[in-house]
N, C-alpha and C positions, 0 to 999 in steps of 0.2 A: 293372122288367126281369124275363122271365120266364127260371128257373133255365137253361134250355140254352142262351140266350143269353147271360146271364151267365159261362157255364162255357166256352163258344167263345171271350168277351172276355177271358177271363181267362188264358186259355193262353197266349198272347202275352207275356202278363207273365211267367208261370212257362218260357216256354223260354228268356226272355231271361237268366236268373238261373242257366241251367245253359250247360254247354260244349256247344261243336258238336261237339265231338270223341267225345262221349257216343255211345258201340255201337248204343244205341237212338235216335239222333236223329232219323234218318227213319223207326223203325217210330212214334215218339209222334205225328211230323207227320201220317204217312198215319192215323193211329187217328181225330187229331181228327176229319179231313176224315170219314171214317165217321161219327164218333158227330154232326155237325155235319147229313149225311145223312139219318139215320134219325132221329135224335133220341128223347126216352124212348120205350119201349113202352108200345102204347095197350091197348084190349082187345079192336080190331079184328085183333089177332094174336089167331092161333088157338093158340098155347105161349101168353098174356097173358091168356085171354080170361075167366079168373074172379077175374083182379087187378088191379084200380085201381092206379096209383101217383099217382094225382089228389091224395090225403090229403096225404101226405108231399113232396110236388113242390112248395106251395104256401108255405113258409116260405121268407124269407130267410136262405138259410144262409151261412153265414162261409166262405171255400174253403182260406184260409191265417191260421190262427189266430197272432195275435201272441203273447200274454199270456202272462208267465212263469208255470209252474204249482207249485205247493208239497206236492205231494202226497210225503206219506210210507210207507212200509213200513206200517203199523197201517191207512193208509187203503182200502189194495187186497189186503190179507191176506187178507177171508173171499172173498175171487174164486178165491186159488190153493189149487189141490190142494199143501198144504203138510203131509200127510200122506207124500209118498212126495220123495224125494232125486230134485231133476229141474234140467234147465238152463233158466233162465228169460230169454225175450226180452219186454220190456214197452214198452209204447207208451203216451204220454200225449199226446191232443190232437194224434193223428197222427206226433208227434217220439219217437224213440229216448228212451228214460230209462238212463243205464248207471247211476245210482247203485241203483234198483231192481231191474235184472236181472242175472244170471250166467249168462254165457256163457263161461266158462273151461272149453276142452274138453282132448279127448285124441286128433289123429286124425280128428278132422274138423273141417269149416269151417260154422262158425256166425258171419254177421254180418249187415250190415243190406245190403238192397238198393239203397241210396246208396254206398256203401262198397265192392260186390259191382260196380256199374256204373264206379268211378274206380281200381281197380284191374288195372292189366296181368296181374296172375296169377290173375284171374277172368274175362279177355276172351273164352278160349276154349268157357267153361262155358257164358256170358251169349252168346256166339252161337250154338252147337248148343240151346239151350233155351228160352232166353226168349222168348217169346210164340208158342210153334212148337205149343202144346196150345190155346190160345184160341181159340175161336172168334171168328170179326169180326161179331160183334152189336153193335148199340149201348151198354148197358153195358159188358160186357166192353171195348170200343173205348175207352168214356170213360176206363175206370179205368188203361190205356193207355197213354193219351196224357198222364196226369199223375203216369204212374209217379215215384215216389222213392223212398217210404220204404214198408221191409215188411220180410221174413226172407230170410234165404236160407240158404240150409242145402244144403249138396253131403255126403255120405256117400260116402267112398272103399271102392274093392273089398274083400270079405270082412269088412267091419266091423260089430260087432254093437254099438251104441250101449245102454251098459249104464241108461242112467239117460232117462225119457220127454223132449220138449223143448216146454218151454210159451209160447205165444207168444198177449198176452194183451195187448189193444185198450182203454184206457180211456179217457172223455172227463169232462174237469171241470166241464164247465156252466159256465167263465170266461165263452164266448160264449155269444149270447142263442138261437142255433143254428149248428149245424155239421154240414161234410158232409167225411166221410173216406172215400178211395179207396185204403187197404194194396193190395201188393203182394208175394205170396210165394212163391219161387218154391224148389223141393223136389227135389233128383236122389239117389237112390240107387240108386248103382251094383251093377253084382255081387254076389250073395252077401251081398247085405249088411241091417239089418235096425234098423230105427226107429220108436220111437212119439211119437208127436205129438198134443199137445193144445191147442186153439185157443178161443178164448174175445173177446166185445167187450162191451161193460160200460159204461152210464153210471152215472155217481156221482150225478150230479142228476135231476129230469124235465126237464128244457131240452129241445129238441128234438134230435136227433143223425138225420143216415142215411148209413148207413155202405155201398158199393159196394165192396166185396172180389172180389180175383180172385188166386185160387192157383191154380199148374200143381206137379201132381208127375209123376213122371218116374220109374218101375221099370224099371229094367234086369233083365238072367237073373238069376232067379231070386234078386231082392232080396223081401224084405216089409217092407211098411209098413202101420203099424195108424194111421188118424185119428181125433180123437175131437171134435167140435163139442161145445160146450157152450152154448146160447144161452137167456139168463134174464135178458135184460136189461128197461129199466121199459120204462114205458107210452106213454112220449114217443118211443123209440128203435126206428127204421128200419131195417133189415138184408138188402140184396140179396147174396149170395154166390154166387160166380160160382167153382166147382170144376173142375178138367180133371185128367183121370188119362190117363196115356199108360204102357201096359204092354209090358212084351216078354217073349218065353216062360219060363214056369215062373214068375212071377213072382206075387204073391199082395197082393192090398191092399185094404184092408177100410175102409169110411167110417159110424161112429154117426155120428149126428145127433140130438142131444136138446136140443126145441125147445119152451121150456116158456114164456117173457116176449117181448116185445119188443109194438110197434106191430103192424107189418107183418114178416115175415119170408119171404124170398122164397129158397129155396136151389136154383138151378141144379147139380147135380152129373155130372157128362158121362165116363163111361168109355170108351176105346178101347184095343182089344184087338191088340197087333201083335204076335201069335207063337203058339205052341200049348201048352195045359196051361198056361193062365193060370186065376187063379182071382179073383174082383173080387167081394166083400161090398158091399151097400149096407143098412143098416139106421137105424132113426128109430123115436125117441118122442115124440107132439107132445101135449100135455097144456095144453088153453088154454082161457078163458074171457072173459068181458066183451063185449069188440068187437075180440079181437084176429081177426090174419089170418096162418094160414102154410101158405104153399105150394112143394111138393115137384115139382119139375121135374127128372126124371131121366132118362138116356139111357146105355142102353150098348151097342157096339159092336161085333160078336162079328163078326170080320173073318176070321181064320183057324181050324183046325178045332179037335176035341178040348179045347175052353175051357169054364169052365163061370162062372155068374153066380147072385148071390143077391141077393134083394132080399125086404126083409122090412120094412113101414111099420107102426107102431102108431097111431093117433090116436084120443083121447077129448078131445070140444068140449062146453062147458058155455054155459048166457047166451047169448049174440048171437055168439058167435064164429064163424070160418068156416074151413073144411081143403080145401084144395085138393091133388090128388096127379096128378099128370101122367106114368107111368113109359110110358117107351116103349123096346124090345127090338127091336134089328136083325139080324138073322142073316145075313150075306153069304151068295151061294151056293158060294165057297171052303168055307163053315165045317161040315164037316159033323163028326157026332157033338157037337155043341154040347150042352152041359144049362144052360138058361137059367129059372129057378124067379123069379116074381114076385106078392108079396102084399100086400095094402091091405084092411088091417080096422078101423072106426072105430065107436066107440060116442058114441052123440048120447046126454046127462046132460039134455038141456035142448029144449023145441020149438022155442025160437027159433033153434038151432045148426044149422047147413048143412055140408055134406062134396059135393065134387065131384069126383070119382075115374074117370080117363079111366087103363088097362092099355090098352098100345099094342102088339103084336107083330106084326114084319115080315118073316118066313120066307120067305127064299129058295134055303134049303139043304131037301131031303129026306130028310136020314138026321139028326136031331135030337130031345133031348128038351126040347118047350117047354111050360109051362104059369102061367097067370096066374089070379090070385082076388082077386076082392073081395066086401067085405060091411059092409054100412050096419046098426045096432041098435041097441037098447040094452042094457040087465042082463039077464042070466038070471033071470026070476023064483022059479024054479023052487028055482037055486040062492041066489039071497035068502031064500028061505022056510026054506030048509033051515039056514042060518047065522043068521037067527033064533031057530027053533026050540031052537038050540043054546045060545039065551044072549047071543049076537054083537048089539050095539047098529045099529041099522040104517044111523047114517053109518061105522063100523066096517066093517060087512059090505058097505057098497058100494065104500068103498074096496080093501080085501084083493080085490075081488074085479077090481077096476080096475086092481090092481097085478099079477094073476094074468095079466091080460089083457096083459099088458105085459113079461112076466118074462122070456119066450123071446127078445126083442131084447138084456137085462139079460145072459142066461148066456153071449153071446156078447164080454160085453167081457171084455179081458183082462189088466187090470187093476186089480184087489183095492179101490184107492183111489178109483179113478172109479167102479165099480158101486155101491160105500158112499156116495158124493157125491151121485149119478143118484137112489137108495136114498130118501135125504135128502130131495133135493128135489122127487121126488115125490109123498111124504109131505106136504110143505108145501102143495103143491100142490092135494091131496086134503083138506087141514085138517083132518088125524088125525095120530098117530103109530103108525106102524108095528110098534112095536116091536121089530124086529132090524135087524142090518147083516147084509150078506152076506159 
């Protein structure tokens, strides 16, 4: 049985096992019928059209993992940023783990998305929000319609969330493959101000692919800092399916550092609903072998006086391939917009590939727009020069890789993840760098 029919058969089982009375019962029903519609994306789409998901499509994956899991605190340690005092939500094999996370807050509501849908004092939140940022694509649809388990996190007005909130995806390798659909869904209110760090992780090479879909949700003039961390092995799939929905004055910023997995596919989708918004998009993709990751980004500049950043690093080595797809909409409401977008990739390797489509759609006349890209490799020039100085030449092409990289690095904002990022770049490059930031 081929995986979308399996996933259409299997729905039935899974809505049988939840209430009718569920907020979302008829948005999961109408989702299947979509993803049931469309079914995966091929590469006859023109947003698909230099991604196979042919690879990863092809296992028999597990949809509702039984098997008790045993994992302990020691085993998921080097995953967290356990340098800095943070509230941890952790997922094992798609199930909540409380003995592993803390979530004991102060003032705002941190719980799980199973939890967020069965309670009357989150009814009102879970209808003005939930699914109101998604787009109706086929994955996003899929991940949908089998909504359960994910985060939920609402940030009440004027609240300044003093400690980051990590919310961190692990898979055992119990089954012989699995496929997780999270669900997270993110509002912060007024004035108010959160960071967050996200992370999916297998513990085995087993096979894993993981179809994530978070909405966040800025109201006036909240901020919110994201940070993706994606390093996971060689076996592990990862479609991520992001929606930002802004309102004026509001500010939120999304890293993406994209260093492991199979395939890695990150949909990131901004919408701009007010003025004197400001929306970061930023990424460092650092990959080799046969992996695959691609950058599918859109943002929405609806009303005037907004402005956008986007800023992509990528260095491909060996057979690997970077795909970056950024596309920029200017309504003609938006005027005085400043929309700045850049994709710069260094190819380490002849067999490495980069395909990089900057998309701008100007229909406002009073705007500052501009997009760059650029395909290379090293500076010779400065090779020669860090040579000549002594500099061992895997040394000097690293430093100078990491140079290349840096400006994405000054813009996180905090201390523990740029010393992480630092880290694993270094590993990456098979040198040591020697400093932290």
């Amino acid at each position: 049985m081929e995986l979308k029919d399996k996933l259409v058969s299997s729905f039935f089982a899974f809505e049988d096992h939840l209430e009718d009375a569920s907020p979302i019962h008829d948005i999961r029903n109408e989702a299947i019928k979509t993803f049931e519609q469309k079914g995966f994306p091929t590469k006859k789409e023109e947003a698909w059209k230099y991604t196979s998901l042919n690879s990863v499509l092809k296992h028999d994956y597990s949809l509702f993992p039984k098997t008790e899991n045993t994992i302990e605190y020691k085993d998921i340690k080097p995953y967290l940023i356990h340098d800095i005092d943070s509230y941890k939500i952790i997922f094992i094999d798609g199930k909540y783990s409380s003995h592993l996370s803390q979530t004991t807050h102060d003032g705002i509501d941190v719980c799980l998305m199973s939890a967020a849908l069965a309670k009357p004092k989150y009814r009102l939140v879970i209808e003005n929000y939930f699914n109101k940022a998604a787009t109706k694509d086929s994955l996003p649809s899929l991940n949908t319609a089998f909504s359960s388990e994910g985060a939920y996190i609402h940030i009440p007005k004027n609240k300044l969330v003093e400690k980051p909130i990590q919310i961190v995806h692990f898979s055992t390798g119990n089954e012989a493959a699995l496929m997780l659909q999270p669900r997270n869904l993110i509002v912060v209110d007024e004035n108010s101000h959160v960071q967050i760090i996200e992370r999916h992780q297998s513990l085995t090479d087993n096979p894993v692919l993981t179809n994530s879909v978070t909405e966040i949700f800025a109201n006036k003039r909240a901020i919110a800092d994201y940070y993706k961390i994606q390093n996971d092995n060689q076996n592990a799939s990862l479609i991520d399916n992001t929606f930002i929905k802004q309102k004026q004055e509001s500010h939120v910023s999304v890293h993406t550092f994209s260093f492991g997995g199979k395939l890695t596919r990150n949909n990131l989708n901004f919408y701009q609903n007010g003025e004197r918004i400001d929306s970061t998009l930023k990424g460092i993709t650092i990959i080799g072998d046969k992996q695959h990751v691609d950058h599918n980004t859109l943002v929405h500049h609806i009303e005037p006086n907004c402005e956008s950043h986007q800023d992509y690093k990528g260095i491909f080595g060996d057979s690997a391939t970077g795909v970056f797809n950024g596309q920029v909409v200017v309504e003609k409401e938006a005027q005085k917009t400043n929309a700045y977008q850049s994709n710069n990739n260094i190819l380490v390797s002849d067999k490495a590939t980069i395909n990089s489509k900057p998309q701008l759609e100007i229909f406002a006349d009073d705007v500052k727009c501009s997009h760059g890209c650029t395909i290379g490799q090293l500076d010779e020039s400065a090779m020669f020069y860090m040579r000549s100085r002594g500099i061992p030449e895997k040394e000097a092409r690293a430093l100078l890789m990491y140079a290349f990289s840096n400006n994405v690095l000054n813009s996180v904002k905090i201390p523990e993840i740029k010393q992480r990022i630092t880290k694993l770049i270094a590993k990456k490059l098979g040198v040591n760098i020697g400093f932290d930031l």
